[in-house]
DOLOPA-322078 format. One record per residue: residue in one letter; residue number from 1; x, y, z of N, C-alpha, C in turn. Coordinates in pm, whole numbers. Example, Ala and Ser with C-alpha at 12.3 -4.5 7.8 and 13.67 -1.06 7.14 Angstrom:
2
<A, 1, <1319, -569, 780>, <1230, -450, 780>, <1320, -330, 780>>
<S, 2, <1285, -225, 708>, <1367, -106, 714>, <1290, 3, 787>>
***
This chain:
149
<X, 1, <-4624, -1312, 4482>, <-4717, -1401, 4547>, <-4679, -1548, 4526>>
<X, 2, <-4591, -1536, 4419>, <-4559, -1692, 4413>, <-4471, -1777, 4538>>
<X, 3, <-4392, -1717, 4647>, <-4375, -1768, 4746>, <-4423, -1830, 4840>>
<X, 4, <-4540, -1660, 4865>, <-4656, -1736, 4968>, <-4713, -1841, 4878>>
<X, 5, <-4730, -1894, 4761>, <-4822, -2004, 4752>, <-4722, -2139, 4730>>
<X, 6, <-4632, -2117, 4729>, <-4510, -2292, 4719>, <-4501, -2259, 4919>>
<X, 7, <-4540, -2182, 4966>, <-4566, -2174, 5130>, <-4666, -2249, 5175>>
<X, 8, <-4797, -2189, 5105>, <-4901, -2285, 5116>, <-4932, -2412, 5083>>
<X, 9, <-4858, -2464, 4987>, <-4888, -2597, 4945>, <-4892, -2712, 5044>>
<X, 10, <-4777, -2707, 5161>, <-4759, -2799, 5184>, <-4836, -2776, 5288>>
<X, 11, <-4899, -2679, 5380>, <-5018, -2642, 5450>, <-5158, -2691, 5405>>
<X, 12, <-5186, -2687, 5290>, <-5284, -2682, 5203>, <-5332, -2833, 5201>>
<X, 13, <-5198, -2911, 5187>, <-5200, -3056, 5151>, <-5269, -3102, 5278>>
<X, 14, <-5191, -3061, 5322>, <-5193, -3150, 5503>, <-5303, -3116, 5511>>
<X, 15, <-5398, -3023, 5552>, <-5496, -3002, 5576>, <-5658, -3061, 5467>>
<X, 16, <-5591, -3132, 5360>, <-5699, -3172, 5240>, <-5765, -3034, 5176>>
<X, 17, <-5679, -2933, 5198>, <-5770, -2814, 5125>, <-5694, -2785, 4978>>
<X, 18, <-5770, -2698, 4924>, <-5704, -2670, 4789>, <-5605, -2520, 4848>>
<X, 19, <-5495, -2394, 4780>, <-5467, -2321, 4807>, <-5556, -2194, 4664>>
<X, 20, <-5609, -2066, 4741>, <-5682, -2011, 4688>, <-5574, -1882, 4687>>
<X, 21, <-5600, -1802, 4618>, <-5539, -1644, 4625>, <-5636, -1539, 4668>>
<X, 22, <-5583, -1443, 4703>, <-5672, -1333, 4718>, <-5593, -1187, 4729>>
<X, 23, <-5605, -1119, 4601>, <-5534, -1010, 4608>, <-5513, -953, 4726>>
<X, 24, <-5577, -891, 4782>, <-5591, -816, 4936>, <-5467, -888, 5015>>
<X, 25, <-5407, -998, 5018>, <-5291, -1047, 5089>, <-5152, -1021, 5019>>
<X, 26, <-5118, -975, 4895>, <-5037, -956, 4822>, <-4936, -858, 4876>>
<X, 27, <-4792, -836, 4889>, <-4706, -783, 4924>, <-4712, -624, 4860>>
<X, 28, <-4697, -550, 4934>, <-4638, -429, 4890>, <-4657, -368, 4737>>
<X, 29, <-4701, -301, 4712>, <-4656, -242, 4549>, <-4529, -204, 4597>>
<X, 30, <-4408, -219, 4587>, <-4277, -135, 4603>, <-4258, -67, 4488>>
<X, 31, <-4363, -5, 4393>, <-4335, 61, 4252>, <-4163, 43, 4156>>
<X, 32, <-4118, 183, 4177>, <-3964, 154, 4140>, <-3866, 119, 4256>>
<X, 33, <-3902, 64, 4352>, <-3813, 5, 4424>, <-3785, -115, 4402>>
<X, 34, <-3905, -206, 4388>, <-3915, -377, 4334>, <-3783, -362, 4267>>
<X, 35, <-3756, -479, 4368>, <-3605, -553, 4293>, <-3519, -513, 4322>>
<X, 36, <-3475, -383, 4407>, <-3368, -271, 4411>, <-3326, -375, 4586>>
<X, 37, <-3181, -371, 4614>, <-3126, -451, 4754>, <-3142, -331, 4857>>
<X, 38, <-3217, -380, 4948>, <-3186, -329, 5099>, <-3089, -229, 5103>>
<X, 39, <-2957, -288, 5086>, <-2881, -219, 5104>, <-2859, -66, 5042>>
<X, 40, <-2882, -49, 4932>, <-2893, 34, 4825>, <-3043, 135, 4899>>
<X, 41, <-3103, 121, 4903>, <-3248, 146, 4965>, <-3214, 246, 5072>>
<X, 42, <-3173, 136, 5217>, <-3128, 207, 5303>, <-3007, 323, 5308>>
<X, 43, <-3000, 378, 5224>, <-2882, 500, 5242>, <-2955, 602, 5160>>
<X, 44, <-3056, 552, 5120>, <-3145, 673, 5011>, <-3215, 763, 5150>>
<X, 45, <-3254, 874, 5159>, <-3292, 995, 5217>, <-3430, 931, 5266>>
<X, 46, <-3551, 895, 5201>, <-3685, 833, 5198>, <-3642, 732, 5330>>
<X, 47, <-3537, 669, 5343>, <-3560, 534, 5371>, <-3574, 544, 5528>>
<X, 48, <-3535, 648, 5536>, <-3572, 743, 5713>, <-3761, 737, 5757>>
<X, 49, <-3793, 782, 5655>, <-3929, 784, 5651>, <-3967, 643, 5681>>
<X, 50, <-3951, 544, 5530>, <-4001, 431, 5535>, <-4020, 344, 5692>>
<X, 51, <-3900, 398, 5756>, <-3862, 284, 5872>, <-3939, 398, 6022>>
<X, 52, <-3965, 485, 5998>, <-3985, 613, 6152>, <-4137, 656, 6085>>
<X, 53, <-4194, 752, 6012>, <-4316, 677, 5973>, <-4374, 673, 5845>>
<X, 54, <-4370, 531, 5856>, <-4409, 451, 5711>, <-4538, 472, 5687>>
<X, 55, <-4652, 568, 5776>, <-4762, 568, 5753>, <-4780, 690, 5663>>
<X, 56, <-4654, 778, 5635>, <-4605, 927, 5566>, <-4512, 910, 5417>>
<X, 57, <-4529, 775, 5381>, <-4460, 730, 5252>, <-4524, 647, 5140>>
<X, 58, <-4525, 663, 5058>, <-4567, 577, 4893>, <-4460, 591, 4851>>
<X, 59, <-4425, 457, 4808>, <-4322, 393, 4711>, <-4318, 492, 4603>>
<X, 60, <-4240, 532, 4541>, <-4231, 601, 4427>, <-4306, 485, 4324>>
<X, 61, <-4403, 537, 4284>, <-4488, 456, 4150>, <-4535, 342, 4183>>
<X, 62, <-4571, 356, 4314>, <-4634, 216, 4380>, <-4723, 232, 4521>>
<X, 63, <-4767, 196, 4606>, <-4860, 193, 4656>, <-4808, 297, 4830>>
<X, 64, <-4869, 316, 4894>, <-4852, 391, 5046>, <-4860, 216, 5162>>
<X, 65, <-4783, 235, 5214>, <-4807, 139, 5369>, <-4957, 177, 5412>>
<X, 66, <-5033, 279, 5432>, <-5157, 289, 5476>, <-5229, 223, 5373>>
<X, 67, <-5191, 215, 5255>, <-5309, 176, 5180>, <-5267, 13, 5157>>
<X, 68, <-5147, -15, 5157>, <-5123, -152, 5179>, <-5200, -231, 5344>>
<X, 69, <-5225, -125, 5416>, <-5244, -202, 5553>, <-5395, -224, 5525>>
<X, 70, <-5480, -68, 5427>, <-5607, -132, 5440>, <-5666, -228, 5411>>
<X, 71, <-5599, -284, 5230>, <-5626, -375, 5156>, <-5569, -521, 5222>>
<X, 72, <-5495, -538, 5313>, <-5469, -648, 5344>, <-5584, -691, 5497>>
<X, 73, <-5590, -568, 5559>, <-5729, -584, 5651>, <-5854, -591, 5630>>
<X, 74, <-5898, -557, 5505>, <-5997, -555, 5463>, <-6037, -717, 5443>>
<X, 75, <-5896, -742, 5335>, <-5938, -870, 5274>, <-5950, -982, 5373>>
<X, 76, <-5870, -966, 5498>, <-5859, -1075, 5620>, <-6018, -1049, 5674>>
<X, 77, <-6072, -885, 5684>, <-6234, -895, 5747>, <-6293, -960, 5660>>
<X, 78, <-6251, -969, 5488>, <-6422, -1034, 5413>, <-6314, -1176, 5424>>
<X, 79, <-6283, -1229, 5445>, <-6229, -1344, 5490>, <-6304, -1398, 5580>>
<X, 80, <-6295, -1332, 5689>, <-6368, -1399, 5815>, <-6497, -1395, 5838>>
<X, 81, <-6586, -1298, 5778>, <-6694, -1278, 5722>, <-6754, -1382, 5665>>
<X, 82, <-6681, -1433, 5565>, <-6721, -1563, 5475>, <-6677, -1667, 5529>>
<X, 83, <-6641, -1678, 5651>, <-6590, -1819, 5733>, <-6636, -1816, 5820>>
<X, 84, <-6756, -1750, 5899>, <-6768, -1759, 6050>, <-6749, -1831, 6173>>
<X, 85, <-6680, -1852, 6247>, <-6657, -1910, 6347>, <-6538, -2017, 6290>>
<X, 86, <-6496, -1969, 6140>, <-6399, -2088, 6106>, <-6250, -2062, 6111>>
<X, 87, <-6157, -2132, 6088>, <-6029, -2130, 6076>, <-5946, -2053, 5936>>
<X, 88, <-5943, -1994, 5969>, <-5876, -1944, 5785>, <-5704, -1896, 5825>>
<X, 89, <-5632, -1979, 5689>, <-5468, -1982, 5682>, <-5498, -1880, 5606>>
<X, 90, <-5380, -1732, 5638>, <-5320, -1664, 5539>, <-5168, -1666, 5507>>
<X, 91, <-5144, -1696, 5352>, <-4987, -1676, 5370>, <-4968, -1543, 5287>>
<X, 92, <-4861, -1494, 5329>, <-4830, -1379, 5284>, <-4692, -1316, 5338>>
<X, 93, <-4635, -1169, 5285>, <-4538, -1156, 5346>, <-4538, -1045, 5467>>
<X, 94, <-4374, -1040, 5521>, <-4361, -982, 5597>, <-4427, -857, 5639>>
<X, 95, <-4389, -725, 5538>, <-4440, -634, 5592>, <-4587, -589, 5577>>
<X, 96, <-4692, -680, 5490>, <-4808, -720, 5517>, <-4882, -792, 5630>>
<X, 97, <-4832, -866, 5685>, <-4839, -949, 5806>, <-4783, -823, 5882>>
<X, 98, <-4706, -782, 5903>, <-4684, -715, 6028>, <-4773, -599, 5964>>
<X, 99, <-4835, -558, 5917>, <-4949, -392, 5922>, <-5049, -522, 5992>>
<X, 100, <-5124, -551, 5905>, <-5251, -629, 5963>, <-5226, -671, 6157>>
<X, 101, <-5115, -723, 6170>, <-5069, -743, 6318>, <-5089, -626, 6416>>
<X, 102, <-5014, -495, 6328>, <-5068, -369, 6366>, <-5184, -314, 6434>>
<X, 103, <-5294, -355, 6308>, <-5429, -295, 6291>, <-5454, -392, 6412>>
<X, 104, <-5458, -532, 6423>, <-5505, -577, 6553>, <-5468, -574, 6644>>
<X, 105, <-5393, -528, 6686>, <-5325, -494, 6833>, <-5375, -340, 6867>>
<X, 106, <-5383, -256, 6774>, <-5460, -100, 6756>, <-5338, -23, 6790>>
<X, 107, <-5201, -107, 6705>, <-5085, -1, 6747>, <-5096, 69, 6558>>
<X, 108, <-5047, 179, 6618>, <-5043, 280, 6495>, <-4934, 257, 6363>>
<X, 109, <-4985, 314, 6250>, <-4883, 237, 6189>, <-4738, 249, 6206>>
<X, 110, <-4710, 329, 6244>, <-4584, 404, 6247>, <-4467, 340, 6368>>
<X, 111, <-4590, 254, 6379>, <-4457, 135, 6477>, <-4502, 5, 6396>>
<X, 112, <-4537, -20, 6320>, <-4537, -196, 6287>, <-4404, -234, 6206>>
<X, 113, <-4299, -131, 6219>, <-4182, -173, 6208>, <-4122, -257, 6348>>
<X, 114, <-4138, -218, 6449>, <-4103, -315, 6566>, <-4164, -470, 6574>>
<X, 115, <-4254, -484, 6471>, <-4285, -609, 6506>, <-4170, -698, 6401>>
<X, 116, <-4188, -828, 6432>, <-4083, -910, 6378>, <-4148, -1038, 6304>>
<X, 117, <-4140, -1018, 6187>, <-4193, -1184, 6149>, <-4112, -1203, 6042>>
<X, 118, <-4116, -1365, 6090>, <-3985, -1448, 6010>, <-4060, -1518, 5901>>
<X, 119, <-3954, -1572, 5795>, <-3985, -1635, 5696>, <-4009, -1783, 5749>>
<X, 120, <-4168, -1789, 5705>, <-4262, -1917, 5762>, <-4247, -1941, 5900>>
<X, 121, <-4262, -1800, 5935>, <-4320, -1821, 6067>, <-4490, -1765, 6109>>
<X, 122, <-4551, -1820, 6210>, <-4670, -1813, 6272>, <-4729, -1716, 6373>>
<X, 123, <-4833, -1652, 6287>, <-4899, -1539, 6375>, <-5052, -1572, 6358>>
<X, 124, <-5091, -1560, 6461>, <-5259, -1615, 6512>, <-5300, -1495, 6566>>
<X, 125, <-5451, -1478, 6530>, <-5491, -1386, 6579>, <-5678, -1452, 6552>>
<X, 126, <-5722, -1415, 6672>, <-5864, -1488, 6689>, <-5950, -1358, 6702>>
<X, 127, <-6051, -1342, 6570>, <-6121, -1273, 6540>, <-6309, -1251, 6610>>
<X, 128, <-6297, -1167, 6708>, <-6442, -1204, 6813>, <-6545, -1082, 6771>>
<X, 129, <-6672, -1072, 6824>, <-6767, -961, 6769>, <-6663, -855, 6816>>
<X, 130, <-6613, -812, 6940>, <-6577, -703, 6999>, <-6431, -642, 6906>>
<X, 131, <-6333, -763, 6921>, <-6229, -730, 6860>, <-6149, -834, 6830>>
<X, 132, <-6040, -793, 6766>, <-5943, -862, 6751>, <-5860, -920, 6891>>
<X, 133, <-5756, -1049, 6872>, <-5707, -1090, 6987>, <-5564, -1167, 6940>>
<X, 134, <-5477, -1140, 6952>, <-5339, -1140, 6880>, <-5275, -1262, 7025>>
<X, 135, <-5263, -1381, 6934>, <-5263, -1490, 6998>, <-5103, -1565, 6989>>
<X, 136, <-5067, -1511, 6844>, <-4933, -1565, 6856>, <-4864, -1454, 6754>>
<X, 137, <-4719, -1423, 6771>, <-4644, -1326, 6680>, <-4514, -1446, 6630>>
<X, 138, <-4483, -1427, 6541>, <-4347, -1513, 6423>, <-4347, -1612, 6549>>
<X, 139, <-4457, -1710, 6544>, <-4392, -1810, 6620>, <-4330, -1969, 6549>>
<X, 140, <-4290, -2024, 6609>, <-4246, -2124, 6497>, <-4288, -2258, 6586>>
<X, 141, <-4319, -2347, 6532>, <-4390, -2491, 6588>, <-4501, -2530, 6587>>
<X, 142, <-4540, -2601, 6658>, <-4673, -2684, 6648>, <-4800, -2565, 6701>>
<X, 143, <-4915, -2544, 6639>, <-5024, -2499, 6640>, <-5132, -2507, 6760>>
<X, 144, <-5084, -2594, 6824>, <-5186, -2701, 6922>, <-5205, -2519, 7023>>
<X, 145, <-5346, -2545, 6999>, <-5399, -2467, 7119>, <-5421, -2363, 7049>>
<X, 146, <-5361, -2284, 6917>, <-5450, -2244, 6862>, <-5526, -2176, 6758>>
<X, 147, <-5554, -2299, 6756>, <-5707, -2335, 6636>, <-5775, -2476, 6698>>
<X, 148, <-5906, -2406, 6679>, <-6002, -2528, 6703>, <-6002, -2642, 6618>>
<X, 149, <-5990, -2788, 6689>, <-6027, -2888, 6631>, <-6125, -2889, 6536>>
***
């Protein structure tokens, strides 16, 4: 988590806010994988699963993608819950951001490998009574248009 928050700082600043944590946004348990390279990973037997469906895998000694997708949706609903009608920054990583992206679009998990998000890049999504509304994916630039003044 210490990334996303030297991420947030300079968000944080600009905006006059302080930067807060909230477990529920936290990356992956990768149990005994943490730390282990991609490369190494991908030639292991599992890693078929992980990538075709990740909604059918737990990290050895660490957490499931389904249960990573709930805790990071959850924490974005009591988020918005406690902000109504307001603006709320999450930073966090990749394959957290892309489940939650998932859950709002109502694609299943087992594709939120096709989505793509880059390091400090921008995904918007405007939270209404009915549903979710997925406004921007890894975009990179200026904000204008959307978030409310």
């Amino acid at each position: 988590m210490e990334r996303a928050r030297e991420t947030a700082a300079p968000i944080a600043r600009a905006l006059g806010l302080r930067v807060r944590t909230a477990r529920g946004l936290n990356e992956c348990d990768f149990g005994r994988w943490t730390g282990r390279r991609l490369r190494d990973l991908s030639r292991l037997k599992a890693w078929r699963t992980v990538q075709r469906q990740p909604s059918q895998f737990r990290f050895p000694g660490g957490e499931s993608f389904a249960e990573m997708q709930a805790r990071m949706t959850g924490q974005v609903a009591d988020l918005v819950a406690a902000h109504p009608g307001g603006t709320i920054v999450c930073v966090s990583h990749a394959d957290t951001i892309k489940a939650a992206l998932a859950s709002s679009l109502g694609t299943p998990l087992d594709l939120f490998q096709r989505l793509t998000v880059g390091t400090c890049s921008i995904s918007a999504v405007l939270h209404t009574d009915d549903h979710p509304i997925v406004l921007a994916v890894n975009a990179h630039g200026p904000l204008t248009g959307l978030v409310r003044s």
